[in-house]
N, C-alpha and C positions, 0 to 999 in steps of 0.2 A: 504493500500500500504506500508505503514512505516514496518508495522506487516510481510510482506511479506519480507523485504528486510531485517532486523532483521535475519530471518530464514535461509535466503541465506548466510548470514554471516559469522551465527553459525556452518551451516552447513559446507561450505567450512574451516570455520577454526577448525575444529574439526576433519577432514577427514583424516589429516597427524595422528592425535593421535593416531589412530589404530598402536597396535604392531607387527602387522604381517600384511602379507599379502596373501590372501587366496584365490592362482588362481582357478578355476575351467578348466576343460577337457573337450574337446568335438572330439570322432573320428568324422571325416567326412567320409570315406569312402576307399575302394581298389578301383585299376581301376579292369577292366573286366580279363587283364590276370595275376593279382596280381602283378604286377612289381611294379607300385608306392601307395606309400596310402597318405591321408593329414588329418594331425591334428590343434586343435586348443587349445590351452591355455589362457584364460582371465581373467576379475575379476577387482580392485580398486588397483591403484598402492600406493605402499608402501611410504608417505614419499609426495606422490603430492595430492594424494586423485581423483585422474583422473581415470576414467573407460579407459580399453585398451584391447585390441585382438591381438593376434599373430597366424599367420597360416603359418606349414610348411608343404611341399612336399618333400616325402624320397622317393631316387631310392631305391628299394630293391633288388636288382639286383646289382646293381652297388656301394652297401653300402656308399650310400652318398646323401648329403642334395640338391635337384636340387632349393628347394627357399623358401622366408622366407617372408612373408610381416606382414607388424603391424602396429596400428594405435592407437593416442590416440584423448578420446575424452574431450574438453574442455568444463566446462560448460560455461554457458551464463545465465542469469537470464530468457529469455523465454525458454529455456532448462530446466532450473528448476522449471517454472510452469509449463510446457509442462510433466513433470513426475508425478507433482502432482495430476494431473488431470488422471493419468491413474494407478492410485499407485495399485490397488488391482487386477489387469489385470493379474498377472503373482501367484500367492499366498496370498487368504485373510488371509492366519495365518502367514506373515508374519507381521515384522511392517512397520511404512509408511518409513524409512528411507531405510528398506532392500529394498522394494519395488520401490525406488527410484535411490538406485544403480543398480537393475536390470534391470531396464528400461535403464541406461545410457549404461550399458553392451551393453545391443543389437546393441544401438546405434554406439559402438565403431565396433562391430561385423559385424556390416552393413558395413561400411567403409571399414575395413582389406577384408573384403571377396568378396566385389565389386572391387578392386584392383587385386586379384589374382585368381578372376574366370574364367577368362578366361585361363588362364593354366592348371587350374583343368577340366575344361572339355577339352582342348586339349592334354591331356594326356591322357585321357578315365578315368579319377577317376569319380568314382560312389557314388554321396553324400548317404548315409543310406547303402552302400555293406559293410557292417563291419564283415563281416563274422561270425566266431563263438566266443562267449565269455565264455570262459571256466574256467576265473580264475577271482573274483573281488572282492576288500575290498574298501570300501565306508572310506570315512574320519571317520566317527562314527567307524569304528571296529576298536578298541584296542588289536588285535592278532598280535604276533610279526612276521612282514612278509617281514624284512630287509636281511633277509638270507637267506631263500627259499621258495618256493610253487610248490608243486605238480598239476598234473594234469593229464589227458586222454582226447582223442579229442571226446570221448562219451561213451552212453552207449546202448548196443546191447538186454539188461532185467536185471532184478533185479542185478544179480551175474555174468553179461558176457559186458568187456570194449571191444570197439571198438578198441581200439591201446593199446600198451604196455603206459605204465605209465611216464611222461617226470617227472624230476624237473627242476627248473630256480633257478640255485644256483649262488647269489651275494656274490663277497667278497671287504670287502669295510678296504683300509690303508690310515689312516691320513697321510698327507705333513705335513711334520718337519717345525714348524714356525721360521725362520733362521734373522727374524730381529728384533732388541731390544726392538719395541713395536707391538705389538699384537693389531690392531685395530678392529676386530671383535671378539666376544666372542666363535666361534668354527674355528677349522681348516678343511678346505678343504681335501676331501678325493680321493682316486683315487679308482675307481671303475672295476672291473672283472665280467664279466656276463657269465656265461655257462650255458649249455642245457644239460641235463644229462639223458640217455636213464635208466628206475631205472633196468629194466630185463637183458641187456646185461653190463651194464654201459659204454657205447660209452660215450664220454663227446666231445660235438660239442659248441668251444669257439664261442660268439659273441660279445663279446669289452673287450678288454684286456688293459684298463692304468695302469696297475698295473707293467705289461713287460716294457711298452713305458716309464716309470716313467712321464705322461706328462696327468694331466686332461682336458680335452676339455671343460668338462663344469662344472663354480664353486656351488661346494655344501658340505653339510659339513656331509652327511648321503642320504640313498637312503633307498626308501620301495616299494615294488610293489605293483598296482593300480589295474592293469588287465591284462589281457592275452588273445589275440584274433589268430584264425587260420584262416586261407583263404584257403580253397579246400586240407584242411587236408595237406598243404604241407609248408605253410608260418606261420612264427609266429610273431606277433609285441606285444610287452613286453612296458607294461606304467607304466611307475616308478614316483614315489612319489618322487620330489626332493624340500631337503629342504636346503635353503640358506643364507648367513647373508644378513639380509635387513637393509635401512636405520634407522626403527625403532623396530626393531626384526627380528627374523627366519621369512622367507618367503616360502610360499609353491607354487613352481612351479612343472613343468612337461619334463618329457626326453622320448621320446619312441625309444627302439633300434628294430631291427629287424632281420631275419633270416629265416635259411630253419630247420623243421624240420629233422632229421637223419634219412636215407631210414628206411622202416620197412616194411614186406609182409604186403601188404593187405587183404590178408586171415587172420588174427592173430587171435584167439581169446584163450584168459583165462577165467580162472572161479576162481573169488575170495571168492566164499561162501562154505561154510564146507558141 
């Protein structure tokens, strides 16, 4: 028992040591007529060492956030034998400590999403309608994808796309730090996000703080995650946002959305010689 509460200890005070913080993503889903979709952001907070879930619901249609819920979860010492005992449930290659934040994940994930499931199905959001994923860089890929990614909503054979060619072109200006001390180590950027048709070049803006001079949300750099379409007409863009945390850069999450720019759907090109 001593041995056991030792560990608890360690554990909890060891938890804030982490220098970052390292949320993980999860789409839930579009509703049926693609108007809203709801995402999830979670992982060990930076700073308390507490597992937490964030879920929101974006009008797409209405370009605006209809709700937000979150929750954190506190350990307790049966909470923490309670993981112990089921440590290799989720990945035996991980170790028992990752395997123990992921259990607590869930746990917090339980909470946040028993809280606002009921608005997700009363909006018709569709848990697993994620439509298509056409664009993804995994935290492991090291390709620089802070300023653009291309893409096509498919492919028709070897040498014939389905639609002309989009890019997702970010342009990202530091905020001038205007007081005499500087208390985190990066500045805050303002973010511009366009949709750029690459064959006619139509450029269809979808969030401009760069006009507004005014960032919504604080981060000190932006990279894109992934790229999903809904019935070839919707697009929701998951950006890589990283931020100053209490004990380093924190890796959270932003997803904007929009319509793709008309295009015949007869279209086809041929890219091979």
């Amino acid at each position: 028992m001593r041995a056991m509460y030792i560990s608890v200890l360690v554990l909890l005070l060891s938890s804030p040591c982490f220098s970052y913080e390292l949320g993980q993503f999860s789409f839930i889903g579009f509703s049926a007529d693609g108007r809203y979709l709801a995402w999830e952001e979670y992982g060990i907070r930076d700073g308390t060492g507490y597992p937490y879930s964030s879920i929101s619901i974006i009008d797409i249609v209405g370009d605006s956030i209809v709700a937000v819920e979150s929750a954190f979860f506190e350990y307790s010492v049966p909470d923490i034998t309670a993981g112990q005992t089921v440590r290799n449930i989720f990945d035996k290659y991980l170790s028992d400590l990752e395997n123990d934040y992921r259990y607590w994940e869930e746990r917090a994930r339980g909470i946040s999403l028993s809280r606002i499931e009921g608005r997700i199905e009363a909006l018709g959001i569709i848990r697993g309608n994620t439509g298509r994923l056409v664009v993804h860089h995994p935290m492991t890929d090291r390709t620089n994808y802070s300023a653009s990614v291309q893409f096509v909503s498919g492919w028709d054979g070897p040498w014939y796309k389905a639609s002309p060619q989009f890019e997702v072109v970010l342009q990202q200006e530091e905020i001038p730090d205007t007081s005499d001390f500087q208390e985190f180590p990066f500045l805050n950027v303002l973010l511009t996000l366009r949709l750029v048709n690459t064959e006619n070049r139509i450029s269809t803006p979808l969030l401009d703080e760069i006009a507004s001079g005014v960032a919504l949300i604080d981060a000190f750099t932006y990279g894109v995650r992934s790229v999903f379409l809904y019935q070839d007409t919707l697009i929701a863009i998951v950006l890589y946002r990283y931020q100053n945390g209490i004990d380093g850069p924190d890796v959270r999450y932003r997803v904007v959305t929009g319509r793709l720019p008309y295009y015949e759907s007869t279209f086809w090109s041929s890219t091979g010689g």
